[in-house]
Legacy VTK file of the C-alpha trace (Angstrom):
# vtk DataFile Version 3.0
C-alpha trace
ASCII
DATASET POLYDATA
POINTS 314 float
13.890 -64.008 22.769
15.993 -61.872 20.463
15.651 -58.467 19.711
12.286 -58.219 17.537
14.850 -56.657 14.940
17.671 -59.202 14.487
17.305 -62.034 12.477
17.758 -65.637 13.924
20.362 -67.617 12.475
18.495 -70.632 12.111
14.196 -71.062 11.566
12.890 -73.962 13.593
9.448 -75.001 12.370
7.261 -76.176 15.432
5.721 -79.580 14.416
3.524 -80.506 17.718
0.187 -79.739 16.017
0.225 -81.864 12.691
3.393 -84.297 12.762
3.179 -84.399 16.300
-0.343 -85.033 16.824
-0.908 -87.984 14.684
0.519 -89.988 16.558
-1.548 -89.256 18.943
-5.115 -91.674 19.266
-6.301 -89.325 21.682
-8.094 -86.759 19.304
-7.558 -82.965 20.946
-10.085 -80.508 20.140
-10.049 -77.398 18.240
-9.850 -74.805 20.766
-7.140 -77.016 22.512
-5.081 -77.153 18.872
-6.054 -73.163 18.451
-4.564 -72.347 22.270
-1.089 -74.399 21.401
-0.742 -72.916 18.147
-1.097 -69.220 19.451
1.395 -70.530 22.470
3.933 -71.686 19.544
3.496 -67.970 17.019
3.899 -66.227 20.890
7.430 -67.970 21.255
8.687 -66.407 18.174
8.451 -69.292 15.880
7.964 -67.911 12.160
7.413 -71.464 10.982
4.442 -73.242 12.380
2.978 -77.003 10.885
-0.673 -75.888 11.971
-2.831 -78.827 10.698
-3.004 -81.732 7.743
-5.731 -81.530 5.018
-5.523 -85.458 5.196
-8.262 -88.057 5.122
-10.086 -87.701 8.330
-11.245 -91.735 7.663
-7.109 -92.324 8.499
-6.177 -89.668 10.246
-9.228 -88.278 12.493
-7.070 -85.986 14.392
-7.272 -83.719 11.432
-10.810 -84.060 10.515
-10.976 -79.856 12.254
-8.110 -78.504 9.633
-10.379 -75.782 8.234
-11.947 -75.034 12.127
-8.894 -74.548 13.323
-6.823 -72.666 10.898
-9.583 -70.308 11.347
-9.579 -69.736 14.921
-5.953 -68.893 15.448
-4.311 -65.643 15.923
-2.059 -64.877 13.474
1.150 -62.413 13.485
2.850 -60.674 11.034
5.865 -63.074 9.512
4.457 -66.345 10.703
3.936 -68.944 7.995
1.266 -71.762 8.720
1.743 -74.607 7.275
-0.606 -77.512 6.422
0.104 -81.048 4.817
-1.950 -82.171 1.850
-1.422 -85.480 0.523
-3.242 -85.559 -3.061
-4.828 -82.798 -5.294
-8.029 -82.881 -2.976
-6.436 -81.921 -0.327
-4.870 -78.788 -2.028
-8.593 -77.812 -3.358
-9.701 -77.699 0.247
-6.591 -75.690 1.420
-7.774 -73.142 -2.037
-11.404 -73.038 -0.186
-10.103 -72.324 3.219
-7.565 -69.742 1.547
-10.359 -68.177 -0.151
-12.662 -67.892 2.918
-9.672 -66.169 5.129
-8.333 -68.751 7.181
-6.012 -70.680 4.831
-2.505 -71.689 5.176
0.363 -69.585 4.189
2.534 -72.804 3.150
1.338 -76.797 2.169
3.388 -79.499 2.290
3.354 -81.933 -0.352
4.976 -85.776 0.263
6.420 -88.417 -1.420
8.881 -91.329 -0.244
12.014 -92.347 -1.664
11.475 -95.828 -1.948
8.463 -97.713 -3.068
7.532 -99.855 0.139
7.194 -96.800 1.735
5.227 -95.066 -0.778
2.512 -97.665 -0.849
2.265 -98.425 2.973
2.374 -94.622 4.093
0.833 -93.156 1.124
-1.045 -96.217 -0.299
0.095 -95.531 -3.915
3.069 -96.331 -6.003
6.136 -93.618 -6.094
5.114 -92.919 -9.752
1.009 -91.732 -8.990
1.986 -89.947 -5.940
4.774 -87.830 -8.297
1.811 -87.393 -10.698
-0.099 -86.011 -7.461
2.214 -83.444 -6.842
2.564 -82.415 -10.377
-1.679 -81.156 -10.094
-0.980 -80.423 -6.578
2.062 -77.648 -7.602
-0.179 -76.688 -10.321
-3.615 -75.892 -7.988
-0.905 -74.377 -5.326
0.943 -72.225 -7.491
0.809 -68.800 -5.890
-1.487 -69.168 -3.903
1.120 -70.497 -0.927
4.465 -71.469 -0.443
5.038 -74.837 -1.397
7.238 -77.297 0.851
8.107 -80.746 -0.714
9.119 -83.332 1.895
11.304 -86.741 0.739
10.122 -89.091 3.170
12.892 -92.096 4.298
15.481 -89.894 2.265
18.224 -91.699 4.551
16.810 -94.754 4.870
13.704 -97.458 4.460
12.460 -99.308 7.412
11.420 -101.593 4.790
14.114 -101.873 1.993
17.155 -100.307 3.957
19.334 -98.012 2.427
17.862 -96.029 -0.075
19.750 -94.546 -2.919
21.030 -90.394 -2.298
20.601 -90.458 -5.980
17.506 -90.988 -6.222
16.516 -88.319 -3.287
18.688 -85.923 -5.039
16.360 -86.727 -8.401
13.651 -86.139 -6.473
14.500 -82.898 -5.147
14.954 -81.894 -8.600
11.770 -82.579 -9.737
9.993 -80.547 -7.371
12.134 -77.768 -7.824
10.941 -78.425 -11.646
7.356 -77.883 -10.510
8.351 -75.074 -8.741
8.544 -75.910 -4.975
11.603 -73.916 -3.676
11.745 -75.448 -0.163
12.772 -78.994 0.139
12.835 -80.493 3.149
14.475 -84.482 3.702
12.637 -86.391 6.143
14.959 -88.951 8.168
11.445 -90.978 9.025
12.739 -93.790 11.369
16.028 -92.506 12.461
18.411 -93.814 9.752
20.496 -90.989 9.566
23.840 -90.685 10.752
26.235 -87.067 10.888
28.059 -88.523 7.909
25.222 -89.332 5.468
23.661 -86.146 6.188
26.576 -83.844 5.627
27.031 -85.320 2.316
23.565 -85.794 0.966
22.947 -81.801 1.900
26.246 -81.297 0.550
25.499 -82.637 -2.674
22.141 -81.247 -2.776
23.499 -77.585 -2.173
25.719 -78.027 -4.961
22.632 -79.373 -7.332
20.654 -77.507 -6.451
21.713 -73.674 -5.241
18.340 -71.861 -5.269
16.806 -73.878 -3.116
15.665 -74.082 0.284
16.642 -77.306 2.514
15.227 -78.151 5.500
16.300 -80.601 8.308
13.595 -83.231 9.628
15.031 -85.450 11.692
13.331 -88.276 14.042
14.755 -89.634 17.158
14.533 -93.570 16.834
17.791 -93.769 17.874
18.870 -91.279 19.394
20.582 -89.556 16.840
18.363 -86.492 15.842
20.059 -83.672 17.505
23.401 -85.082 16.190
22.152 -84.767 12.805
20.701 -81.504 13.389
24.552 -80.355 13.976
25.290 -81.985 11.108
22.899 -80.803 8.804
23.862 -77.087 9.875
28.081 -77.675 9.727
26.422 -78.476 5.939
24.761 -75.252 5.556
20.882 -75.793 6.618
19.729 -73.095 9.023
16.025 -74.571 8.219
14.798 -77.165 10.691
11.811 -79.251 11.597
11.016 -80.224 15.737
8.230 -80.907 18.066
7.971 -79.831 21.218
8.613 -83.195 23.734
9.539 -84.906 21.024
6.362 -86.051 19.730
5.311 -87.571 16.367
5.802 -90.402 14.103
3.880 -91.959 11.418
0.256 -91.979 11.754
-1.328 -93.803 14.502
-3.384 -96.390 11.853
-0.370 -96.493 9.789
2.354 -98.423 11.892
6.023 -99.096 10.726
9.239 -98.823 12.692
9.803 -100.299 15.800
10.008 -98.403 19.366
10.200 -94.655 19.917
9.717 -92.580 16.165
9.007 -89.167 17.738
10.768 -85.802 16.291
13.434 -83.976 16.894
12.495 -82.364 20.073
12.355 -78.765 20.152
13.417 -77.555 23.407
16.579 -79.593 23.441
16.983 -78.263 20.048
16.545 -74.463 21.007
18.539 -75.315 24.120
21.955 -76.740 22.113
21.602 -74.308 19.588
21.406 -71.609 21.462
24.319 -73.089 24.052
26.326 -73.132 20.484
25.806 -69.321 20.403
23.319 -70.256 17.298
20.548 -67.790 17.854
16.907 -69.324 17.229
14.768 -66.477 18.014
12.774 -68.880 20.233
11.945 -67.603 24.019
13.466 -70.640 25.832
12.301 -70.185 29.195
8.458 -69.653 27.413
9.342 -72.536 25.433
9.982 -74.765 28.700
6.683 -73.297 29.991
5.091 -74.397 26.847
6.363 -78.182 27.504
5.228 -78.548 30.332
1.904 -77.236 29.759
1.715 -79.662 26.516
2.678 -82.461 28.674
-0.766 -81.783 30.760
-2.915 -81.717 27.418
-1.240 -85.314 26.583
-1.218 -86.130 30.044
1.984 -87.691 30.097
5.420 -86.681 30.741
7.353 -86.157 27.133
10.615 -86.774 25.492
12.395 -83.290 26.076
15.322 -83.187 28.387
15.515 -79.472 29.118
12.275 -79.054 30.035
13.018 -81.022 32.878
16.501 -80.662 33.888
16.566 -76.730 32.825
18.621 -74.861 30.375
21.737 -74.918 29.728
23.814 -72.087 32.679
26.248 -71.686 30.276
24.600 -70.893 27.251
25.690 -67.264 25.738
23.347 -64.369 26.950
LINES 1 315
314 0 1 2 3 4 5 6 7 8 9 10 11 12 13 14 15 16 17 18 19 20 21 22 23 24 25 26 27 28 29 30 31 32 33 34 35 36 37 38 39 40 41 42 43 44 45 46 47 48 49 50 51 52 53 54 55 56 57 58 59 60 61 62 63 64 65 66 67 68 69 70 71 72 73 74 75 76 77 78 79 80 81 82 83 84 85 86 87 88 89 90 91 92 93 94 95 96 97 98 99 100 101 102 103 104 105 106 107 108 109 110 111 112 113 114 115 116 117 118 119 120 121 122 123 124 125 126 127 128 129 130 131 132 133 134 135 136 137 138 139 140 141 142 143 144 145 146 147 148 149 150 151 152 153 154 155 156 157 158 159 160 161 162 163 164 165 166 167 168 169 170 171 172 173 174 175 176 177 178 179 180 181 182 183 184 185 186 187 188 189 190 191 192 193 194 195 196 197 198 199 200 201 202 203 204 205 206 207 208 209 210 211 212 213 214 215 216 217 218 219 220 221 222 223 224 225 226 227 228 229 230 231 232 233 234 235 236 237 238 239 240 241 242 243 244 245 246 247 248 249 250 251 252 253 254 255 256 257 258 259 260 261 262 263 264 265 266 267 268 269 270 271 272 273 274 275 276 277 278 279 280 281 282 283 284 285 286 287 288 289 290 291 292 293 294 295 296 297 298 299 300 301 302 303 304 305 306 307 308 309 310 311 312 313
């Protein structure tokens, strides 16, 4: 890990416990999620996706949000960040934050395209904006608000999906006051090309914002685009250790493999690039391994396997 003192060049969000886990139908319980996330904040990750304030009905992983947000050990600069789908979700996140064991940051969705909007979010594009207008309003400093675009480089149901319209859309949360924007590649549509020029574009639409990376490895393209995204000027990022994740496990779309970016390769190549992550990579290979015996299987992540890099700068 880097010198507590010097700043990383890039911040690398650890998505295992939230976009990660619901994938998962094997339901992990609290103290489990509590352990990982205290692994994760040990590592020297400031940005941590702790839990989802979504409907435990569709997504029972989360049903423990509040428990666990509770029960971790926090550190000084770590954010925590939890996903709410719809205003309800935000007014539990404002009772947890109220009893001492809220989030630091929520995470607030909507798709680019319709088709996606109504099978992943089960409303049309124009009531979930109308969500996040009340959500931005009940948030308002109270956290720091992340708003995600969903398929923003692609549709695994209508295909290629307008960069004007995810550029639109980035505007209007900045309008409601959400500084940090991340674009979500959900099914691995992107390519280095379309994501130099959609961040490119967005930088110059929108300077005084924060863009973030989230990239999934359908095809084998997400570290690739990771590259690409920072030649473009990102130095936010969103992976999961082994490369786990996806849509949720009762809400299928997208053929084969739709896990994330996966962290340890990601640490590994960025830090072989002499990009400094802040991340303790040998930890972090510990911390792969030991998530591959709480999923009891062996995961996505190359390094963790094969070892670092050698030849990575010291």
């Amino acid at each position: 890990m880097q010198d507590a003192t010097s700043q990383p060049d890039v911040v690398i969000c650890e998505c295992f416990c939230r976009d990660g886990l619901q994938h998962e139908t094997l339901v992990l319980p609290a103290d489990v999620k509590i352990d990982l996330l205290d692994r994760f904040s040990a590592l020297g990750f400031q940005r941590i996706e702790a839990t989802s304030y979504s409907n435990p009905a569709v997504v029972p992983q989360f049903a423990d949000a509040g428990e666990v947000l509770a029960g971790i050990a926090r550190r000084p600069g770590v954010h925590y960040k939890a996903t709410c789908p719809n205003p309800r979700a935000v007014e539990r996140a404002l009772a947890d934050l109220r009893a001492g064991r809220g989030a630091t940051e929520i995470s607030m969705l909507v798709s680019a395209s319709e088709s996606h909007s109504q099978r992943n979010l089960k409303r049309p594009r124009a009531d979930q904006w109308e969500n996040v207008r009340q959500m931005a309003a009940l948030a308002a400093g109270s956290f720091r608000l992340i708003g995600t675009i969903s398929v923003a480089f692609g549709c695994p149901f209508e295909g290629e999906v307008d960069a004007r319209r995810v550029i639109d859309d980035a505007i209007r949360f900045r309008e409601y006051g959400v500084e940090y924007i991340t674009l979500g590649d959900t099914t691995g549509m992107a390519t280095p090309h379309t994501v130099r020029g959609l961040f490119r574009a967005l930088q110059q639409e929108l300077p005084d914002a924060t863009l973030i990376a989230h990239f999934h490895d359908s095809r084998g393209t997400a570290l690739v685009n990771c590259v690409a995204a920072l030649d473009a000027g990102v130095r936010y990022f969103d992976a999961a250790i082994g490369g786990v994740g996806g849509h949720p496990a009762k809400v299928k779309y997208g053929g084969g493999y739709t896990g994330n970016a996966c962290t340890e390769d990601l640490v590994d190549l960025f830090e072989a690039m002499g990009v400094r992550t802040g991340i303790d990579l040998p930890g972090l290979l510990d911390t792969g391994r030991h998530c591959e015996t709480v999923l009891d299987r062996k995961l996505a992540a190359h390094v963790t396997h094969t070892g670092a890099n050698p030849l990575r700068p010291r």
